[in-house]
N, C-alpha and C positions, 0 to 999 in steps of 0.2 A: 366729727369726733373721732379721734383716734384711738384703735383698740389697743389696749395691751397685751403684750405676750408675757409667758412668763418665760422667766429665764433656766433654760432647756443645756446652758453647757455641761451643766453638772452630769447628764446622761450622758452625753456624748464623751464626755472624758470618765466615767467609770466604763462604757463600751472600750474605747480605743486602751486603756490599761489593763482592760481582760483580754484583747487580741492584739498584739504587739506588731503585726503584719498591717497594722489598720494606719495607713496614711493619713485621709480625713476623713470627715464626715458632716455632714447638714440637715437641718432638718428643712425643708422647703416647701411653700409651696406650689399646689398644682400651675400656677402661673410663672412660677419662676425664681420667687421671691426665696431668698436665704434668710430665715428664722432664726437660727443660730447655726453654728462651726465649731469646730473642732481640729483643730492642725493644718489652717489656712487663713492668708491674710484676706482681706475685705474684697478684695477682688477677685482672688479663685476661688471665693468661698459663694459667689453673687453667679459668676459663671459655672461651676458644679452645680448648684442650684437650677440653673436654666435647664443643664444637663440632664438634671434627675428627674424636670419635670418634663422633659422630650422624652425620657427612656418611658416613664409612668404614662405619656399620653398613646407612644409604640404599642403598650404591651397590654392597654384597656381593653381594646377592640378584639384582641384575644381572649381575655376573660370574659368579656360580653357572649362569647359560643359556647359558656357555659353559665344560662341563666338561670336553670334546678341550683344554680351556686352562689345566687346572687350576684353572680358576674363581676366581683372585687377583686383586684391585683392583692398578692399574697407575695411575689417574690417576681424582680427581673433581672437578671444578670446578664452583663458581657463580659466574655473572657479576652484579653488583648495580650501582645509580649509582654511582658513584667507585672503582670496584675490584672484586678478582677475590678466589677462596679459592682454593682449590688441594691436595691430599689425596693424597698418592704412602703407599704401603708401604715404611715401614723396617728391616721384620723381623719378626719371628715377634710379633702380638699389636701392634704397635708402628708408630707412624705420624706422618709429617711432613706438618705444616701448616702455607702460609705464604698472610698477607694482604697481596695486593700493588693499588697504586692503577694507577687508570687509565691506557690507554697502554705497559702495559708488553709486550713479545715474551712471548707467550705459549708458544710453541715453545721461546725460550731459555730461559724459563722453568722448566716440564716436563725438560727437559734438564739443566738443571742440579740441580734437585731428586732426579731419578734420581741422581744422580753423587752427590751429599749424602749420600742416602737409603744407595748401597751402600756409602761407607764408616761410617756410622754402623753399618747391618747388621754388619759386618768389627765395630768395637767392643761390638754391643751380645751380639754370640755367632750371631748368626741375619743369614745375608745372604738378602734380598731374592729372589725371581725374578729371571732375566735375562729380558731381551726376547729374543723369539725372534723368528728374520726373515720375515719375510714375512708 
């Protein structure tokens, strides 16, 4: 039986019309799989995808050295000449990716991504970690 997703562009195109700097974006999962896109055709959206969940499987084994933390990726980034990647947690297995060019608020960034991220989680069945203070 085949699950359904639901359909997730609509976040990804209010994300990418608050930051103008935002190339694409996917929601993916941990295996690789592109869920939906946003400002990419079917096949950079399948390969970002794979990408996001390679940067997400990188940057686990790090958050695992913090397990008082639960040990959950909250944010990965690579900076390269003309832009940035960017890796939050969408939910259980499930992960948002967005390539944004040079210049852009990285802080606004990250912030808006989380906001994305938790109501995608709200649709996808599995919300997110919250940030905890301090």
């Amino acid at each position: 039986m085949t699950q359904h997703q639901p359909d997730l562009s609509w976040a990804l195109r209010d994300l990418a019309d608050s930051i103008p700097e935002i190339r694409f974006a996917v929601v993916a999962s941990s295996d690789g799989k592109a869920i939906t896109a946003f400002g990419a055709d079917p096949d950079d959206a399948d390969r970002f995808a794979a990408i996001v969940a390679g940067l997400q499987s990188l940057a686990q084994p790090v958050a695992e050295q913090f397990p008082k933390h639960r040990g959950q990726l909250r944010l990965a980034g690579i900076e390269v000449d003309g832009g940035h990647l960017f890796v939050v947690r969408a939910g259980n297995e499930t992960y948002l990716g967005v390539l944004a060019k040079t210049g852009i608020d990285q802080g606004l960034l990250g912030h808006q991504m989380r906001d994305c991220a938790r109501r995608m989680g709200d649709l996808l069945g599995t919300v997110p970690r919250q940030e905890q203070p301090g």
